[in-house]
C-alpha positions as CSV (number, residue, x, y, z in Angstrom):
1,X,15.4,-49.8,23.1
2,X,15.4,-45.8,23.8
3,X,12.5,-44.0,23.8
4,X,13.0,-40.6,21.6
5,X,12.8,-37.3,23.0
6,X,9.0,-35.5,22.2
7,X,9.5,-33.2,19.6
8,X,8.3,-29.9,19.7
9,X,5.4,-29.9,17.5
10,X,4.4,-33.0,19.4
11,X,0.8,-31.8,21.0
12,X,1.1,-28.7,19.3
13,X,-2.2,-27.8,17.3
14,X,-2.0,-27.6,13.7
15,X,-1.1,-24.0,11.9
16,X,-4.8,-23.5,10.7
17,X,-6.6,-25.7,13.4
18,X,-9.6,-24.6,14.0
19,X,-9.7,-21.7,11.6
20,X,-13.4,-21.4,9.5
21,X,-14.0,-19.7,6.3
22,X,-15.8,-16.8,8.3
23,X,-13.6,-17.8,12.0
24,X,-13.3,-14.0,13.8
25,X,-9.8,-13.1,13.9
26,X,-7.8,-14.7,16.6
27,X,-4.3,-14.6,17.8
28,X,-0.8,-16.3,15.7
29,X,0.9,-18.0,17.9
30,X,4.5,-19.3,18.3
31,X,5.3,-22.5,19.8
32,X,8.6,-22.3,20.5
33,X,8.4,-18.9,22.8
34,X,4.5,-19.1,24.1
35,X,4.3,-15.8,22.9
36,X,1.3,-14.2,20.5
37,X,3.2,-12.9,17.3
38,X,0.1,-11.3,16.3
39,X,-2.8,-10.6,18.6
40,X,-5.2,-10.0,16.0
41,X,-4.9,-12.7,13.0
42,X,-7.2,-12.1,10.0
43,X,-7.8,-14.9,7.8
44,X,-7.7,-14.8,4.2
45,X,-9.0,-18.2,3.0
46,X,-11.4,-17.8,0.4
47,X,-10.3,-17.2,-3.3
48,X,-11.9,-13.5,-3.4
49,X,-10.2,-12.7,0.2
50,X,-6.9,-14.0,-1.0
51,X,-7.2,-12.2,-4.0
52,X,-7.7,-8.5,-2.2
53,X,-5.0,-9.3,0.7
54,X,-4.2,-5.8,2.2
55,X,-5.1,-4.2,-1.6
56,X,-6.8,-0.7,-0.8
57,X,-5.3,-0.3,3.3
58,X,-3.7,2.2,4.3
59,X,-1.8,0.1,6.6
60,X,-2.4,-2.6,9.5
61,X,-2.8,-2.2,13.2
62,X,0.3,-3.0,15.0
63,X,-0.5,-6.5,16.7
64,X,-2.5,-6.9,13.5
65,X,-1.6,-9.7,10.8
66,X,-3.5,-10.9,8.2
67,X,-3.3,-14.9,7.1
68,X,-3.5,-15.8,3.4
69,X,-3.6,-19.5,2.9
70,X,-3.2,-21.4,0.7
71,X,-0.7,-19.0,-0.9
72,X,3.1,-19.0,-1.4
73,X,4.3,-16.2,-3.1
74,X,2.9,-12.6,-2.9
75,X,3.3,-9.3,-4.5
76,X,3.1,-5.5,-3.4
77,X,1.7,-4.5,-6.3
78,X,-0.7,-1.0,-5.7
79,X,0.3,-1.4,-2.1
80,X,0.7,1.9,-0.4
81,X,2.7,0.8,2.4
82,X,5.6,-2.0,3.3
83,X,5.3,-5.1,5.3
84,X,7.1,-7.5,7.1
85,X,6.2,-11.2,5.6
86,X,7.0,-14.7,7.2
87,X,6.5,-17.8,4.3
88,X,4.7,-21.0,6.6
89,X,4.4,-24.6,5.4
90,X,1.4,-26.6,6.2
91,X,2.8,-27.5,10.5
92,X,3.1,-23.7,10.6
93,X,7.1,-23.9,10.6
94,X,8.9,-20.9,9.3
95,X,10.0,-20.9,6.1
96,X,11.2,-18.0,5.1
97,X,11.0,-14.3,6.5
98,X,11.1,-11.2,4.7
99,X,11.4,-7.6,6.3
100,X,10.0,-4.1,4.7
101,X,9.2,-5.8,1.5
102,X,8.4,-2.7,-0.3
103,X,5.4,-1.6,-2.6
104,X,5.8,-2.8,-6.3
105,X,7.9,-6.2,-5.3
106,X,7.5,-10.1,-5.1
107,X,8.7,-12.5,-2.7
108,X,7.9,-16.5,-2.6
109,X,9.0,-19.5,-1.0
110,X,9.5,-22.8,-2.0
111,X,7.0,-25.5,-0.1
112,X,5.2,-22.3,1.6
113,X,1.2,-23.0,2.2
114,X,1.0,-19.8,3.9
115,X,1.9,-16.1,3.9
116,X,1.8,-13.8,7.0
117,X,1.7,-10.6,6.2
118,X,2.6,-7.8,9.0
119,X,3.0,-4.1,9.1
120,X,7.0,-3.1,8.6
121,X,8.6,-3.5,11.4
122,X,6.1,-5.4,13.2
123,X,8.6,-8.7,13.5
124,X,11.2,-5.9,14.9
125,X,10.3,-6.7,18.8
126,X,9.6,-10.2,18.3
127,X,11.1,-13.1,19.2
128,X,10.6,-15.0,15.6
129,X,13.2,-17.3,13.6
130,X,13.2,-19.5,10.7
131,X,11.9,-22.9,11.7
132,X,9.9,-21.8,14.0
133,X,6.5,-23.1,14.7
134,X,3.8,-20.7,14.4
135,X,-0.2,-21.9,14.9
136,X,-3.4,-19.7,14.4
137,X,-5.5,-19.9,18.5
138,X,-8.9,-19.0,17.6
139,X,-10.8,-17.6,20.2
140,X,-14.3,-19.7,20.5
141,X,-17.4,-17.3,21.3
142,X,-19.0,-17.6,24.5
143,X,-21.8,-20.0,24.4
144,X,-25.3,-18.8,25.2
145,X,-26.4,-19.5,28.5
């Protein structure tokens, strides 16, 4: 009998693992590279933070992303600038990925549970694919001593 090969999400921590309602924002990590995709991940998990996304922002940091989950389609309604979106399913693996999505449009994907949202041209300089596995690495506060 052959033993299989260890996959690659095999010790991998789950996409949101971790992540709290009111969790600080911490970094979006891929799996298959090592390498921070984001290095400052807002979550958007409640229904009135999901609901605002990046409504009213003049744009994000680059290095910034901000998480909305559950979610898996998204407009740019009222939005005054364009983003670069990757569509996750519930591991974190890539789904879809959609660059400069302009004010005033939609995009969705199938079997998504998450949306990434990035400034335009973010994903330019990084090493991101569909089927990739992307995880969310919160950064724990330092404990009192």
């Amino acid at each position: 009998m052959s033993r299989r090969p260890p996959s690659p999400d095999e010790g991998a921590p789950p996409f949101l693992s971790g992540a709290r309602r009111a969790a600080p924002p911490g970094r979006l990590m891929n799996a298959r590279t090592g390498q921070p995709v984001a290095n400052a991940a807002e979550l958007a998990t409640t229904s009135a933070s999901r609901r605002r996304g990046l409504l009213g922002r003049d744009g994000l940091d680059p290095g910034a992303a901000l998480v909305i989950a559950p979610c898996n389609s998204i407009h740019t309604f009222f939005m005054r600038f364009a983003i670069d979106v990757v569509f996750v399913d519930r591991k974190g693996h890539v789904r879809k990925i959609v660059r400069a999505l302009r004010p005033w449009r939609i995009a969705a994907a199938m079997f998504a549970f998450a949306v990434v949202e990035f400034g335009a041209g973010s994903l330019d300089g990084c090493d991101i694919a569909r089927g990739d596995r992307l995880y969310v690495e919160i950064a724990e506060p330092p404990s009192p001593s």
